[in-house]
Biopython code that builds the backbone (N, CA, C, O; Angstrom):
import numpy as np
from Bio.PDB.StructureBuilder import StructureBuilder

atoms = [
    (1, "UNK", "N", (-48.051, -22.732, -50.024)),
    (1, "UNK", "CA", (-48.033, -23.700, -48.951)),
    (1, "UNK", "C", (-48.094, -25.125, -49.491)),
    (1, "UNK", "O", (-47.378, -26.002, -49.006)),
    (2, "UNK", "N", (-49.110, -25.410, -50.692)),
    (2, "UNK", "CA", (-48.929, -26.453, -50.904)),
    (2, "UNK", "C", (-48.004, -27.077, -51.606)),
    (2, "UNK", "O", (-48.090, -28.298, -51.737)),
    (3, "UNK", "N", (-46.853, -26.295, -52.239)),
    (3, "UNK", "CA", (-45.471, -26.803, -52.495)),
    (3, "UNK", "C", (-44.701, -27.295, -51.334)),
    (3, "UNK", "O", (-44.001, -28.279, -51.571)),
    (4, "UNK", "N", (-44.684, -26.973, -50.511)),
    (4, "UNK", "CA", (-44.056, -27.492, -49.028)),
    (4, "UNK", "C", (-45.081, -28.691, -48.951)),
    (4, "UNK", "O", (-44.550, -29.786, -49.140)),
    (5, "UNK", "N", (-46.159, -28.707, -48.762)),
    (5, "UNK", "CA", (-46.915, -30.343, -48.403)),
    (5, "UNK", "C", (-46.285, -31.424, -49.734)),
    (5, "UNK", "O", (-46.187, -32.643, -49.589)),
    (6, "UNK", "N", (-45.903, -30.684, -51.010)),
    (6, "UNK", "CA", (-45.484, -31.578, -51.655)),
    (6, "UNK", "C", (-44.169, -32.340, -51.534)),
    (6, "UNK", "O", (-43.760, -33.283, -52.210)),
    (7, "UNK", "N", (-43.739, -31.855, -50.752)),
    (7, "UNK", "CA", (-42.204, -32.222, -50.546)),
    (7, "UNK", "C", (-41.890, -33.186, -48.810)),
    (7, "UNK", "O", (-40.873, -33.429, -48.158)),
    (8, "UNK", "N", (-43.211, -33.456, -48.645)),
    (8, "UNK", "CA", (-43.465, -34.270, -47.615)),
    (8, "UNK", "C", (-43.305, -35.784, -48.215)),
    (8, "UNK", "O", (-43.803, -36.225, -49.251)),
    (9, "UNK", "N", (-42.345, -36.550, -47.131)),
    (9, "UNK", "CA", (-42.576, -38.142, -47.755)),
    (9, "UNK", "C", (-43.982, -38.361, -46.934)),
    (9, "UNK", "O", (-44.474, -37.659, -46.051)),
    (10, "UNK", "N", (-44.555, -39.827, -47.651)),
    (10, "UNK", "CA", (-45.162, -39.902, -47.637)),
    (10, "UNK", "C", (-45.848, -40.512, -46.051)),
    (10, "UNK", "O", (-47.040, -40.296, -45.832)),
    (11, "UNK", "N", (-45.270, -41.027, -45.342)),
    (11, "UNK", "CA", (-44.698, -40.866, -43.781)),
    (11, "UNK", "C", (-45.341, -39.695, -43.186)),
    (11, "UNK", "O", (-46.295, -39.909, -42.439)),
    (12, "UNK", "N", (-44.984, -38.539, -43.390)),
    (12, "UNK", "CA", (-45.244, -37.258, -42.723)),
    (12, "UNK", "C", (-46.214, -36.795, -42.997)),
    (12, "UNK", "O", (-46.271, -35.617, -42.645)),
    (13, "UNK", "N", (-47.604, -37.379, -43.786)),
    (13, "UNK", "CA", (-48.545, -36.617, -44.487)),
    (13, "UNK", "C", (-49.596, -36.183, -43.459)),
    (13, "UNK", "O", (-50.318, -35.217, -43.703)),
    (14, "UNK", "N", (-49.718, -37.009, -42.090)),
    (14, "UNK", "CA", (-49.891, -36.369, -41.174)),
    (14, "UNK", "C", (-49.637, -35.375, -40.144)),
    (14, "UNK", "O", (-50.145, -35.242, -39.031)),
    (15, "UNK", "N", (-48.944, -34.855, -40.613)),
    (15, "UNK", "CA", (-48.292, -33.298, -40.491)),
    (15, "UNK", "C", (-49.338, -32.099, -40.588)),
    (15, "UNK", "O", (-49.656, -31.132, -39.896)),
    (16, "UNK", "N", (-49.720, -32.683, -41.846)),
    (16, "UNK", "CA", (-50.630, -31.324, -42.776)),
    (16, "UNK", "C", (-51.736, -30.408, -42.032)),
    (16, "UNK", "O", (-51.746, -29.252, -41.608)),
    (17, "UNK", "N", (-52.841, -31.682, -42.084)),
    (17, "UNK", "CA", (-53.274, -30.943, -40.738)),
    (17, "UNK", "C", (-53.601, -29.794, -39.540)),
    (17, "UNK", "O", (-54.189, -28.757, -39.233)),
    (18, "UNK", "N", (-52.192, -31.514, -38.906)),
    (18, "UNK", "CA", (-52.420, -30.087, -37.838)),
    (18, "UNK", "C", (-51.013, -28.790, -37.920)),
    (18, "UNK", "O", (-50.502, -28.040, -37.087)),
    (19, "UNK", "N", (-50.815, -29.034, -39.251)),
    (19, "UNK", "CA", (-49.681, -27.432, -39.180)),
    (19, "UNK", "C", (-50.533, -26.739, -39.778)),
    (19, "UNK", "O", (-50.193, -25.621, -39.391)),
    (20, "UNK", "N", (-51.595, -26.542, -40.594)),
    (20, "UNK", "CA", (-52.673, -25.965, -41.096)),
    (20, "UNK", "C", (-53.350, -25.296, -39.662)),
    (20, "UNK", "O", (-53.735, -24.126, -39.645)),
    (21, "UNK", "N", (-53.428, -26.050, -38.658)),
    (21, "UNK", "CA", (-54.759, -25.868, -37.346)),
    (21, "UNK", "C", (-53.551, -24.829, -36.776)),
    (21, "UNK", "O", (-53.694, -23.607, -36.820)),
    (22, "UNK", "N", (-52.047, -25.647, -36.100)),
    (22, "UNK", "CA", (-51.772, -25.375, -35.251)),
    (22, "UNK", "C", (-50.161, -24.201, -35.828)),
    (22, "UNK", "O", (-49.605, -23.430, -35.046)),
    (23, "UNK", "N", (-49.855, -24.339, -36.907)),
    (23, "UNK", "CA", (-48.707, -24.042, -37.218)),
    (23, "UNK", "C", (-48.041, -22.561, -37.482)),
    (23, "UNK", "O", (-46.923, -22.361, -37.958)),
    (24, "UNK", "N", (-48.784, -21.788, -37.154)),
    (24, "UNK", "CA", (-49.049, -20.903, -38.019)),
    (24, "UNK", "C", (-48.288, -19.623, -36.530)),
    (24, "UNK", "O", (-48.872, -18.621, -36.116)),
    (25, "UNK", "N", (-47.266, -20.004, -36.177)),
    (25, "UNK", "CA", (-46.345, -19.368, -35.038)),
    (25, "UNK", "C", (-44.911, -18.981, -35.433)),
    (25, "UNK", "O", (-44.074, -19.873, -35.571)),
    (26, "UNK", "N", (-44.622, -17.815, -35.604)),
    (26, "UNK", "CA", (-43.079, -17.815, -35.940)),
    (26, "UNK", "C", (-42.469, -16.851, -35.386)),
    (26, "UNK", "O", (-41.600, -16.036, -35.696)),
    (27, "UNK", "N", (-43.552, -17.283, -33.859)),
    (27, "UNK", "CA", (-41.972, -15.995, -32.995)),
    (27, "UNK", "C", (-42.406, -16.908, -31.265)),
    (27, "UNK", "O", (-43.372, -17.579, -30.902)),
    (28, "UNK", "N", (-41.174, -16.485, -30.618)),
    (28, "UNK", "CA", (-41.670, -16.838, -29.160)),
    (28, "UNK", "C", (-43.214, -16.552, -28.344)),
    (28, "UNK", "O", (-43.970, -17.195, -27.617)),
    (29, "UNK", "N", (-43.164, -15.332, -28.884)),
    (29, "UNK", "CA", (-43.875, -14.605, -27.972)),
    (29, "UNK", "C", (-45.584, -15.449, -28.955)),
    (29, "UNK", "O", (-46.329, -16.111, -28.233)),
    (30, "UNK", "N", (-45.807, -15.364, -29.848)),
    (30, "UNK", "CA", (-47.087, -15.948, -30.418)),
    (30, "UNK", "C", (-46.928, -17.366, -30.049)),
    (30, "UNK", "O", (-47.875, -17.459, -29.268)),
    (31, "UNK", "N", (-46.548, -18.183, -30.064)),
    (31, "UNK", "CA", (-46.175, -19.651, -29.123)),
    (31, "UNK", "C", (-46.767, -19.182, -27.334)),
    (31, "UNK", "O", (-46.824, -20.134, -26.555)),
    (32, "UNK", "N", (-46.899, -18.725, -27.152)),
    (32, "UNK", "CA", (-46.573, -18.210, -25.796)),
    (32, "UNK", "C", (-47.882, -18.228, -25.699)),
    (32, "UNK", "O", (-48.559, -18.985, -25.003)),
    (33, "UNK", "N", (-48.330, -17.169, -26.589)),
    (33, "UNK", "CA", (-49.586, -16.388, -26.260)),
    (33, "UNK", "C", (-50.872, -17.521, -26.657)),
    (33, "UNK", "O", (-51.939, -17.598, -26.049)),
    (34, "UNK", "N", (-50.380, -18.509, -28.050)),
    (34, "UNK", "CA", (-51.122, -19.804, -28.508)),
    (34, "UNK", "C", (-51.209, -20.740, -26.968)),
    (34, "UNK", "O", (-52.156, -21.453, -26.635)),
    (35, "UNK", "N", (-50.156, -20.540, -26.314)),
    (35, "UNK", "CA", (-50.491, -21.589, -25.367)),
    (35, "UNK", "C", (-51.448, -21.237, -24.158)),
    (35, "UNK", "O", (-52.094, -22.027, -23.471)),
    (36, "UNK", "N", (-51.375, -19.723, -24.055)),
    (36, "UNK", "CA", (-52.014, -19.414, -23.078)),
    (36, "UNK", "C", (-53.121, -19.097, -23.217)),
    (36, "UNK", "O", (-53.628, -18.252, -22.479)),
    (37, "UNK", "N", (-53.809, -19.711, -24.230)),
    (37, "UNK", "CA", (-55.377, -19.687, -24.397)),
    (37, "UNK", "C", (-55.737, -20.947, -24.860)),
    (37, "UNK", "O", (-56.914, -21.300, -24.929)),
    (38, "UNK", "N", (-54.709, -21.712, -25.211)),
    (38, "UNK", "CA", (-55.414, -23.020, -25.502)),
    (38, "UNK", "C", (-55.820, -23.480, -24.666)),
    (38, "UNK", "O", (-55.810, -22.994, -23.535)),
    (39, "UNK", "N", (-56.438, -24.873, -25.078)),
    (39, "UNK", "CA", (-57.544, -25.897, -24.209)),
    (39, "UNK", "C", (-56.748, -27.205, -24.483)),
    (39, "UNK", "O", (-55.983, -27.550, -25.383)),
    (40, "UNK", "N", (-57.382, -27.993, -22.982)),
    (40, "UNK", "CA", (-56.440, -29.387, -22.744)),
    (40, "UNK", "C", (-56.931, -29.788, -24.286)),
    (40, "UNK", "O", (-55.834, -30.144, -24.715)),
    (41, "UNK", "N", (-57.607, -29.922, -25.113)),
    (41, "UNK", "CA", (-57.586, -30.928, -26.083)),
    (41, "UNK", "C", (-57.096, -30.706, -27.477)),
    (41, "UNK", "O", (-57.002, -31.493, -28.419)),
    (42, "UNK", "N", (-56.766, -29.257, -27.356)),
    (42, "UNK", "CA", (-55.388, -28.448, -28.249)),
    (42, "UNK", "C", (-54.065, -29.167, -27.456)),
    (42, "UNK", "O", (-53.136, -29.620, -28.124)),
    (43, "UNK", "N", (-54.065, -29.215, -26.320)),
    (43, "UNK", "CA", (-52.538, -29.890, -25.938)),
    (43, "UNK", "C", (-52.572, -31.325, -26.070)),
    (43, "UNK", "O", (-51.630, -32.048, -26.394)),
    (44, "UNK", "N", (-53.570, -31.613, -25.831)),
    (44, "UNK", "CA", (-53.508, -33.138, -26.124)),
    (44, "UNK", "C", (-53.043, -33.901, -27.009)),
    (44, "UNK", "O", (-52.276, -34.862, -26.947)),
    (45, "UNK", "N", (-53.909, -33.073, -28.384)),
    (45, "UNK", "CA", (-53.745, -33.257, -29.904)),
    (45, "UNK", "C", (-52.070, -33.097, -30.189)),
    (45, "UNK", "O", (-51.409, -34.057, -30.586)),
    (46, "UNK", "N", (-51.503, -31.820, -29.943)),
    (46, "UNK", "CA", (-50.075, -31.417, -30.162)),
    (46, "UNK", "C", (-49.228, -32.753, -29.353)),
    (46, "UNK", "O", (-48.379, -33.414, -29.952)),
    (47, "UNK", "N", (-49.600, -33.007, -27.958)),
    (47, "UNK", "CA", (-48.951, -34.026, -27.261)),
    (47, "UNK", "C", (-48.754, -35.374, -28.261)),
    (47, "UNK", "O", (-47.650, -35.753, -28.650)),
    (48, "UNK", "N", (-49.701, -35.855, -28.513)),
    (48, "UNK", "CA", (-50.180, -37.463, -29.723)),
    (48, "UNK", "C", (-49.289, -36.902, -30.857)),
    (48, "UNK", "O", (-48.138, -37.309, -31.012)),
    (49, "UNK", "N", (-49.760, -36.112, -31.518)),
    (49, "UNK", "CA", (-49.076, -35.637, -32.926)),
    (49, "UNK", "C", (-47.185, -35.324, -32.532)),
    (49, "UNK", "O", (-46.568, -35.167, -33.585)),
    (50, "UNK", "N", (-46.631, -35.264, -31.763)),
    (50, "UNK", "CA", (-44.813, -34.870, -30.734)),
    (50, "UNK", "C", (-44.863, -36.262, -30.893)),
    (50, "UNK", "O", (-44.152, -36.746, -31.774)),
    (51, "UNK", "N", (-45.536, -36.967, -30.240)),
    (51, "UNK", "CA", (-44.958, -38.708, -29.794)),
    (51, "UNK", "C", (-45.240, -39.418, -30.699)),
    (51, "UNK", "O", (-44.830, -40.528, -30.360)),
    (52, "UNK", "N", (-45.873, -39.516, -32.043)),
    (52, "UNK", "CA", (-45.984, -39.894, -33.272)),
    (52, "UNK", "C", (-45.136, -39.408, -34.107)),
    (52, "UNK", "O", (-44.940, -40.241, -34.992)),
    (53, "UNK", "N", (-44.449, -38.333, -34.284)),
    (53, "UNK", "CA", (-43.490, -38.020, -34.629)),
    (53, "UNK", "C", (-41.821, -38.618, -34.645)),
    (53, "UNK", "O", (-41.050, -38.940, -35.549)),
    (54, "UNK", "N", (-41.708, -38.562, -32.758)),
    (54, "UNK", "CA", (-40.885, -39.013, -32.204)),
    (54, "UNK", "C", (-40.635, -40.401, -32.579)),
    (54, "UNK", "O", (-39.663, -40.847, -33.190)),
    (55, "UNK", "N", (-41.581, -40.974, -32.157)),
    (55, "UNK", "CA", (-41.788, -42.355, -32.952)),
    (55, "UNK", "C", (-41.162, -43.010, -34.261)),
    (55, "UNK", "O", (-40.231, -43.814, -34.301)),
    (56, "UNK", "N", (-41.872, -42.493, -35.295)),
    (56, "UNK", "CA", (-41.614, -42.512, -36.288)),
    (56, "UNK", "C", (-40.322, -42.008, -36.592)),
    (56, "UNK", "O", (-39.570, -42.930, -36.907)),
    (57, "UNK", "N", (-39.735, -40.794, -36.618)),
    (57, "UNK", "CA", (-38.804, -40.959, -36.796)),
    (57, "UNK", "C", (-37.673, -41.669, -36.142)),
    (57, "UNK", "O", (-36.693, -41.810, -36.874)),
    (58, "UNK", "N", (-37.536, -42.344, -34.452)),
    (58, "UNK", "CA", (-36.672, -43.186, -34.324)),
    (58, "UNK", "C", (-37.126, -44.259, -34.940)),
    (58, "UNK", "O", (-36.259, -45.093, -34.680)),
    (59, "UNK", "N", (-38.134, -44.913, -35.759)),
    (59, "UNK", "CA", (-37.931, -45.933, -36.488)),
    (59, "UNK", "C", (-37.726, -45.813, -37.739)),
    (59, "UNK", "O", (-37.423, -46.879, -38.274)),
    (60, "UNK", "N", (-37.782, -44.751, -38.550)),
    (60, "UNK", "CA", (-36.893, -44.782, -39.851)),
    (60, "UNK", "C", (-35.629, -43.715, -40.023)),
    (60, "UNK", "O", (-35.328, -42.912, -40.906)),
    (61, "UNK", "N", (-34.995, -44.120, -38.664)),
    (61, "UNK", "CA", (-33.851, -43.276, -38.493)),
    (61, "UNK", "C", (-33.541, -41.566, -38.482)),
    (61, "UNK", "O", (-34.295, -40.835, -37.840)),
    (62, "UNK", "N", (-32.676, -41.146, -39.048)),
    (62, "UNK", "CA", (-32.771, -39.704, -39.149)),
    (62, "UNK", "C", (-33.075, -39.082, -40.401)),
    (62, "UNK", "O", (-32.554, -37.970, -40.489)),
    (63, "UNK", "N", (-33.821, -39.469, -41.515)),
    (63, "UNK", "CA", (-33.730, -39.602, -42.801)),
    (63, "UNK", "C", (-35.111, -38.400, -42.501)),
    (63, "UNK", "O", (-34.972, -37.209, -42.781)),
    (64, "UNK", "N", (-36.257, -38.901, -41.967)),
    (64, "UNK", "CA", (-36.889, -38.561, -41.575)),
    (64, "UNK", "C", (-37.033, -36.789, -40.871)),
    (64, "UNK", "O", (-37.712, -35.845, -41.274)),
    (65, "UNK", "N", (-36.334, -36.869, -40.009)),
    (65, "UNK", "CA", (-36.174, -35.288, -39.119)),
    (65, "UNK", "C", (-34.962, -34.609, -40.457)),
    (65, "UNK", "O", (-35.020, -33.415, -40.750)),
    (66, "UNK", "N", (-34.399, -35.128, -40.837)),
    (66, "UNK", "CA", (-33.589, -34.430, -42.097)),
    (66, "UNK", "C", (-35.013, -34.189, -42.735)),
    (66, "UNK", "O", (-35.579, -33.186, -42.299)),
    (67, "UNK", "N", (-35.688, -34.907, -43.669)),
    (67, "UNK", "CA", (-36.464, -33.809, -44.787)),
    (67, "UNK", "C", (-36.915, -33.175, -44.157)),
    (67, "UNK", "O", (-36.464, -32.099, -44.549)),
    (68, "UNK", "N", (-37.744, -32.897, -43.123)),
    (68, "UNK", "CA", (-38.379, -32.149, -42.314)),
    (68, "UNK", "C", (-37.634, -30.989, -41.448)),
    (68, "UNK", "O", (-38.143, -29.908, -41.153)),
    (69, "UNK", "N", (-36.572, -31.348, -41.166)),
    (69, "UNK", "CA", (-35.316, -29.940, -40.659)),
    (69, "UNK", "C", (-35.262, -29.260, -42.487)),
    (69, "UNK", "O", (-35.921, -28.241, -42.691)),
    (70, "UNK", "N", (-34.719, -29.689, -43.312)),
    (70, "UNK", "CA", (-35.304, -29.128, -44.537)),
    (70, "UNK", "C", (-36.276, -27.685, -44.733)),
    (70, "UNK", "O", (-36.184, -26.495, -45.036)),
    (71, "UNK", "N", (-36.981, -28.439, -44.440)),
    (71, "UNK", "CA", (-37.927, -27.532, -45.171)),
    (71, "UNK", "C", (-38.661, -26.268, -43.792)),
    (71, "UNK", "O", (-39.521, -25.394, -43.898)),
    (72, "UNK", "N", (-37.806, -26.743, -42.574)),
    (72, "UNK", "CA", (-38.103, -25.953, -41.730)),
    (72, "UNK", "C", (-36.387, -24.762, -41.759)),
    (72, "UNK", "O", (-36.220, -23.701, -41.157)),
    (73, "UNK", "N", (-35.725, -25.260, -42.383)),
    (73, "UNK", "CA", (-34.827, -23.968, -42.314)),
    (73, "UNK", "C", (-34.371, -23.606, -43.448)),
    (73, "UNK", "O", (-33.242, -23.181, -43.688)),
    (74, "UNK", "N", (-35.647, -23.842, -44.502)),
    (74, "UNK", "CA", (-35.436, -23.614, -45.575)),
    (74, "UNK", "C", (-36.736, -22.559, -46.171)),
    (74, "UNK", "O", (-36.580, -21.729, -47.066)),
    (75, "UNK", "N", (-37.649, -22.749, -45.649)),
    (75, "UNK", "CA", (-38.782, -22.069, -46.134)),
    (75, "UNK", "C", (-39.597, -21.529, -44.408)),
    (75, "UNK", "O", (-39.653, -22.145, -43.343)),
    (76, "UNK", "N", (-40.163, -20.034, -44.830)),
    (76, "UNK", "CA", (-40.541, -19.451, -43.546)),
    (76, "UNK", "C", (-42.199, -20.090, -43.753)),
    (76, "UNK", "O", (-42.838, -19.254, -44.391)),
    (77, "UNK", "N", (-43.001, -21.222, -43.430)),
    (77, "UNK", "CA", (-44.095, -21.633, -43.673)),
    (77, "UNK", "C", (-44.622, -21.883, -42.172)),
    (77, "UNK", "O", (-44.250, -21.508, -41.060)),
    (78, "UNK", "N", (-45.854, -22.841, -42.751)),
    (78, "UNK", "CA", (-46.596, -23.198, -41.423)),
    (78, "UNK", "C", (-45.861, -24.464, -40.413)),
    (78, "UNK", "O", (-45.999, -24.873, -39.261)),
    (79, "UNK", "N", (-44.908, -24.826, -41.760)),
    (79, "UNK", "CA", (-44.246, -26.013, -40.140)),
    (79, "UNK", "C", (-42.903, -25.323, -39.398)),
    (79, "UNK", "O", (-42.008, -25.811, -38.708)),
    (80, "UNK", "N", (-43.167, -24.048, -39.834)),
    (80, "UNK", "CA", (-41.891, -23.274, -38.692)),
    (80, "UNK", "C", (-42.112, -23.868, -37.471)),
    (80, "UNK", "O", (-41.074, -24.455, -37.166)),
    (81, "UNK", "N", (-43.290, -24.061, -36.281)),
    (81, "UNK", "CA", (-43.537, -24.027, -35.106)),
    (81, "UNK", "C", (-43.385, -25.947, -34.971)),
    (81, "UNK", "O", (-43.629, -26.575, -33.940)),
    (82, "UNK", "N", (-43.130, -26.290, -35.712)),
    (82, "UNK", "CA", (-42.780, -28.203, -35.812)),
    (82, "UNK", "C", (-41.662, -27.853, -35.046)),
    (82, "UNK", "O", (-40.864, -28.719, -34.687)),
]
sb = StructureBuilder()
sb.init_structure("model")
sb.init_model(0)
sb.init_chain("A")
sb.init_seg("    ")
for serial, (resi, resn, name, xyz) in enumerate(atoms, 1):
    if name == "N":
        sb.init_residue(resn, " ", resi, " ")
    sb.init_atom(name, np.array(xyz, "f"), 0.0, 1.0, " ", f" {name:<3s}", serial, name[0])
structure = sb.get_structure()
């Protein structure tokens, strides 16, 4: 896992985290089932951490969601559910 955090710019290091807490989903149905027991401040967190994302990458273009599409269809890890 921590070869994948290494290949994070340095931008995304807030990622780690919560794909450590939250990431750890690699089918519909476990997404599903994560949501239907979470708590507003599990959605909250995921909500802030989506729009910080979003963020960030429309301000350093698509350079950004490229390394990160990377390493999500490149390696079966914890930022599958990103």
């Amino acid at each position: 896992m921590m070869d994948v955090y290494a290949k994070l710019p340095d931008e995304l290091k807030y990622l780690i985290e919560p794909a450590e807490k939250f990431g750890n989903y690699s089918s519909e149905i476990q997404i599903a089932e994560f949501l239907d027991r979470a708590v507003e401040s599990d959605l909250a967190e995921l909500s802030a951490i989506a729009e910080r994302y979003r963020v960030k990458g429309r301000n350093s273009g698509r350079q950004t969601y490229s390394i990160l599409g990377q390493g999500l269809t490149t390696t079966n890890d914890c930022f599958h559910g990103f």
